[in-house]
C-alpha positions as CSV (number, residue, x, y, z in Angstrom):
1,X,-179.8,-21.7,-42.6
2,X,-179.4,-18.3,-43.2
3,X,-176.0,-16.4,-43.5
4,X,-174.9,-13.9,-41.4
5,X,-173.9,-10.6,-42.5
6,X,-173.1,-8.6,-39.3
7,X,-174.6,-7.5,-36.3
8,X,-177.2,-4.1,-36.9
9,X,-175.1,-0.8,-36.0
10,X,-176.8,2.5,-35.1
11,X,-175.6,4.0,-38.7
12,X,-178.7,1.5,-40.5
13,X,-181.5,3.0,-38.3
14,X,-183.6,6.3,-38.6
15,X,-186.0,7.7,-36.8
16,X,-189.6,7.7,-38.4
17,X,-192.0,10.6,-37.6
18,X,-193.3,8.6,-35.2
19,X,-190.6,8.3,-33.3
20,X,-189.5,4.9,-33.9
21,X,-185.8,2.9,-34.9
22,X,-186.7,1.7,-38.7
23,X,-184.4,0.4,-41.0
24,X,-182.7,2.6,-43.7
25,X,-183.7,2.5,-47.3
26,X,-182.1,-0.3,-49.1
27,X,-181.9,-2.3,-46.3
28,X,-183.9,-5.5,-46.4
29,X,-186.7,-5.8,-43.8
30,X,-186.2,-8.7,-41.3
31,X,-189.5,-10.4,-41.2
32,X,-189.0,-12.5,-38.1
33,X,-189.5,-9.8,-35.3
34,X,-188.6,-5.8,-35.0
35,X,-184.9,-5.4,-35.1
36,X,-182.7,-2.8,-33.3
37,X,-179.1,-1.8,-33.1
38,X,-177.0,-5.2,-31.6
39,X,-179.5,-7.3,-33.6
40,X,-178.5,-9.8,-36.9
41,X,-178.4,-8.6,-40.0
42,X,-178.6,-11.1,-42.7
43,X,-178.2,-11.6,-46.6
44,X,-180.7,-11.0,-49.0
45,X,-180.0,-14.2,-50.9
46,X,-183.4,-14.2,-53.4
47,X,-183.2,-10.6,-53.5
48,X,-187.0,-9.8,-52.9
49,X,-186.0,-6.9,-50.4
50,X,-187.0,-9.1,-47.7
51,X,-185.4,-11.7,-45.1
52,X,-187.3,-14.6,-45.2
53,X,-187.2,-18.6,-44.8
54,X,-186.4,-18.7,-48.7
55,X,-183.1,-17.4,-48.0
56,X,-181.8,-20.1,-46.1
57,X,-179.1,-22.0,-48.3
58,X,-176.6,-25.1,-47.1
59,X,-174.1,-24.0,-45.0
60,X,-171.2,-25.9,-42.9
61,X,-170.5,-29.2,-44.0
62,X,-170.6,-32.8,-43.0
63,X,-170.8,-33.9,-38.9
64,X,-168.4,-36.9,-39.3
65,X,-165.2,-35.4,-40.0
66,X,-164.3,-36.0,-43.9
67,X,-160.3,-36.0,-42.4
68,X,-159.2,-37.7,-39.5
69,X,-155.4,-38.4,-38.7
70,X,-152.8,-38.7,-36.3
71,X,-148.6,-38.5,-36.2
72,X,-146.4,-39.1,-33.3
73,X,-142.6,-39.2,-32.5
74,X,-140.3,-41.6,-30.4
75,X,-137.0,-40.6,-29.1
76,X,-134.0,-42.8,-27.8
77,X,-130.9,-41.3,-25.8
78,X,-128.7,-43.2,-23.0
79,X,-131.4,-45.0,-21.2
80,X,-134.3,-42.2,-22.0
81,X,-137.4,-42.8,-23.9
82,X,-139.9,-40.0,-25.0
83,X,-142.7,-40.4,-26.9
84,X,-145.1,-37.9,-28.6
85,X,-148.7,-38.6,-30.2
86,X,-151.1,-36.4,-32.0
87,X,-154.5,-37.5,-33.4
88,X,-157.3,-34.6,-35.0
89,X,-159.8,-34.1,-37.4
90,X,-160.6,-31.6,-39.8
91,X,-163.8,-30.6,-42.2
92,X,-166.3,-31.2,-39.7
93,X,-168.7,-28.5,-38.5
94,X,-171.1,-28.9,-35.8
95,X,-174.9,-27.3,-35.3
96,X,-175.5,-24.8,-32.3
97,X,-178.9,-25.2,-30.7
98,X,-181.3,-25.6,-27.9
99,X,-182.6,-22.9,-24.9
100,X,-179.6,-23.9,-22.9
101,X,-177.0,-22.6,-25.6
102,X,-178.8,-18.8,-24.8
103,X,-176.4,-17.3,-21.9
104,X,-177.9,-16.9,-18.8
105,X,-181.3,-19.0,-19.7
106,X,-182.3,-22.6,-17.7
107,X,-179.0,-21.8,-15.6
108,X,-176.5,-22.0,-18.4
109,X,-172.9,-22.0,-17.5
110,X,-171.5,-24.8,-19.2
111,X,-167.6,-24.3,-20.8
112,X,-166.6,-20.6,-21.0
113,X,-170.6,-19.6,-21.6
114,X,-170.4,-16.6,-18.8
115,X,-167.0,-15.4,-20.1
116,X,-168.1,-15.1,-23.9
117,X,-171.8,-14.0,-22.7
118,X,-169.1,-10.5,-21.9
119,X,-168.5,-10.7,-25.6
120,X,-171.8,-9.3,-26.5
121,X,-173.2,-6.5,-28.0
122,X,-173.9,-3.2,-25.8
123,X,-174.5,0.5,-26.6
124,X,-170.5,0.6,-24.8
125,X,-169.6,-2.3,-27.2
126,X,-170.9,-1.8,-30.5
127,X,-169.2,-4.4,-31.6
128,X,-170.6,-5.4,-34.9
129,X,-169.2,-8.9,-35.2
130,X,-169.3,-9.6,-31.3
131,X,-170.0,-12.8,-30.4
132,X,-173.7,-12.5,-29.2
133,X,-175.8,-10.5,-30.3
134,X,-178.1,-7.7,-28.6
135,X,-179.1,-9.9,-25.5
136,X,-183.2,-9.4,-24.1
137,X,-185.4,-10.1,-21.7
138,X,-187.3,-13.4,-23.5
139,X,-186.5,-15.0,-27.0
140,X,-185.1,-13.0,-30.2
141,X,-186.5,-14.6,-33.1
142,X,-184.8,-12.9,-35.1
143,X,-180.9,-13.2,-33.8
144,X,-181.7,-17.4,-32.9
145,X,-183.0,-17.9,-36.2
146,X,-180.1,-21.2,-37.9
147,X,-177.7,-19.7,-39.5
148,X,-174.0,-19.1,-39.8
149,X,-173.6,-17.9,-36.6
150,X,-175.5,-20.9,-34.8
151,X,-172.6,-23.5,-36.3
152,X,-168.8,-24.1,-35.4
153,X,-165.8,-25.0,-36.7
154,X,-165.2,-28.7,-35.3
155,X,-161.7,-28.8,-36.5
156,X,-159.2,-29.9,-33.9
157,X,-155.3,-31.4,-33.1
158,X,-155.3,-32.9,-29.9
159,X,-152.0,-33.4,-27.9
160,X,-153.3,-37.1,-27.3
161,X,-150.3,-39.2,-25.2
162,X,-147.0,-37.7,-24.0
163,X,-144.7,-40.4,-22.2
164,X,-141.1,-40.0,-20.7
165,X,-139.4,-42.6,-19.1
166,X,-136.0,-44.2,-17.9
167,X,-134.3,-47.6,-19.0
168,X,-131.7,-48.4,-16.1
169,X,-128.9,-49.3,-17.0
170,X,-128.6,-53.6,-16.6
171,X,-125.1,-53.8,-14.6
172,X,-126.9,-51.2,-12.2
173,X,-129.6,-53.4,-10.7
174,X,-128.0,-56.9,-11.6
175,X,-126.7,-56.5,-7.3
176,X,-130.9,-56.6,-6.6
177,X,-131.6,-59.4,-8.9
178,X,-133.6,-57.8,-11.4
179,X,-133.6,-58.3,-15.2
180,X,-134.2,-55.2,-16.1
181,X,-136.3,-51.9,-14.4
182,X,-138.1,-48.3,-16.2
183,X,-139.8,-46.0,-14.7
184,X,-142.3,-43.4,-17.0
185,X,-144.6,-41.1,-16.5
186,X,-147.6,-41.0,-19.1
187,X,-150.1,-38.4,-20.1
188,X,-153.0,-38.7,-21.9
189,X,-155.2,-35.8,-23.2
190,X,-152.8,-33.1,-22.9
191,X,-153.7,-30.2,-24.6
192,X,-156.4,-29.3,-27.1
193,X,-156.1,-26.6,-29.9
194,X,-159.2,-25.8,-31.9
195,X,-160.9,-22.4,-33.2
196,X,-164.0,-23.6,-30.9
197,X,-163.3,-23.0,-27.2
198,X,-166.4,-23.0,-25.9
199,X,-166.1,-27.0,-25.3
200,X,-164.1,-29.5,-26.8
201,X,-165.6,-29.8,-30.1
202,X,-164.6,-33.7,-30.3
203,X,-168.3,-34.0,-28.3
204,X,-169.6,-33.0,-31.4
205,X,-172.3,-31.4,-28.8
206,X,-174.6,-28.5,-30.0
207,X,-175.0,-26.7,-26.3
208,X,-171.7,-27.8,-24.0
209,X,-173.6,-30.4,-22.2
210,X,-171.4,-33.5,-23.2
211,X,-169.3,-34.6,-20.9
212,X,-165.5,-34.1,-22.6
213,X,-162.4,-36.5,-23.0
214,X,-160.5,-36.7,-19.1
215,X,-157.2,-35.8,-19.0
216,X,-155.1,-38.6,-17.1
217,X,-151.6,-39.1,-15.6
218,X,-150.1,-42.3,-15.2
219,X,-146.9,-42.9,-13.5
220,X,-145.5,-46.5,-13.4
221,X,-142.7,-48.7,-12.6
222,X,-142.1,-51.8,-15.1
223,X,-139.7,-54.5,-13.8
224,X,-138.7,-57.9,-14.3
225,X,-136.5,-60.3,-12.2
């Protein structure tokens, strides 16, 4: 795809005698459609003045994560247990793509869509590394070309199982004719820390639309007489 330099500002615009937003000399003219202020800018990577499909180059790496790996705890102390689990992956990235990834297109609102569709570009937020670009009535050729900005960072650590329980203590419930009797509480999908936010990038989706991991609590009495 292509990389992504920036979003357009006002400062690389002039006005042409016939009234019209054009580029500033030096500038290279983005072929796709007419650009404006809120728009992509990308790199020049052949140099020919131009952006083009010849300056798309690899970008991102592999979709199966090239690390994947998991530690995890167990603590002991007068009858209590706790245990701790983490699993994650890292050197993944994932491709963004299809109408439904566009905010407010085919009923989007998957994930935290509407709240980053805020983090946009607007003449009151020329912000020129916002999150979306200029936003338009119709398709942008231009800003949904692939490129850098249409990927993500699937790197994750997952908070995967969290247990606590209680051992009683044998000459407690020997009276009730029991062998022995815990009581736990376990959690499973806990908590979730990636740079991607959107969804959880362990669907490895490209628009939100996978279902993600549940999160589940279990509590439980063990026992044996």
């Amino acid at each position: 795809g292509l990389i992504a330099e920036r979003l357009f500002t006002e400062d690389d615009f002039v006005t042409n005698d016939k009234g019209d937003l054009v580029l500033k000399e030096g500038i290279p003219s983005h072929t796709f459609n007419s650009v404006r202020p809120g728009d992509i800018k990308y790199v020049d990577i052949d140099g020919d003045g131009s952006i083009t499909n010849k300056d798309e180059v690899a970008m991102g790496g592999t979709v199966n994560p090239e690390i994947v790996y998991g530690f995890g705890a167990q603590l002991f102390w007068k009858g209590f247990d706790f245990g701790i689990f983490f699993r994650g992956q890292a050197h993944v990235t994932y491709g963004l793509g299809g109408d439904t990834f566009i905010p407010f297109n085919k009923g989007v609102g998957k994930g935290n869509l509407f709240e980053k569709a805020l983090d946009r570009w607007t003449e009151d937020n020329p912000n020129p590394n916002a999150f979306y670009p200029r936003l338009s009535n119709g398709a942008s050729s231009n800003n949904w070309q692939s490129s850098t900005r249409t990927i993500y960072n699937g790197r994750l650590l997952r908070l995967a199982d969290l247990e606590l329980g209680y051992t009683f203590k044998k000459n407690w419930i020997a009276p009730i004719g029991m062998k022995s009797l815990r009581i736990y509480c376990l959690a499973n999908n806990v908590a979730l820390f990636a740079p991607w936010d959107m969804w959880d990038p362990e669907t490895a989706s490209f628009n939100g639309s996978k279902y993600p991991l549940p999160r589940k609590v279990n509590i439980g009495i063990r026992a044996s007489f």
